[in-house]
C-alpha positions, 0 to 999 in steps of 0.5 A: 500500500502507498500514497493516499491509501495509506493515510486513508487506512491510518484513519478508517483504522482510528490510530493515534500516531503516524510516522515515518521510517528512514531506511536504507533501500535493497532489493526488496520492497521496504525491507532496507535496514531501518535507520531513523523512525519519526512520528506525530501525534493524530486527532480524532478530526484527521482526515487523510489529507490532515495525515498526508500533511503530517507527514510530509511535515516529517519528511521535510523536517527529517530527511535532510538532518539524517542524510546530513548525518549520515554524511558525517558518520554519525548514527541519526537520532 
């Protein structure tokens, strides 16, 4: 599952959190060693654009501090 089907699912399953996970790419599908998570706290009135944009939130805060990280050997927090 990906894209608006996932935040879609995240609210019809009624959760409480969303996140993202940072993980290296192989040759299987999200099966990459995971190297950071990040979440974000859900409301009740979320809709699955409201979660789309919480999570693009946390990509864009995120992605550039681990691959910074990354750059200069350091284990992302």
């Amino acid at each position: 599952m990906y894209g608006m089907h996932v935040h879609e699912a995240v609210v019809a399953a009624g959760e409480t959190k969303t996140g993202i996970t940072i993980h290296y790419v192989n040759e299987n599908f999200d099966e990459g060693e995971i190297i950071a998570k990040y979440e974000t706290p859900l409301l009740e009135t979320d809709t699955p654009q409201d979660v789309a944009a919480k999570i693009h939130e946390l990509e864009m805060k995120w992605f550039p501090v681990v691959v910074e990280q990354l750059l200069r050997n350091e284990k992302p927090v």
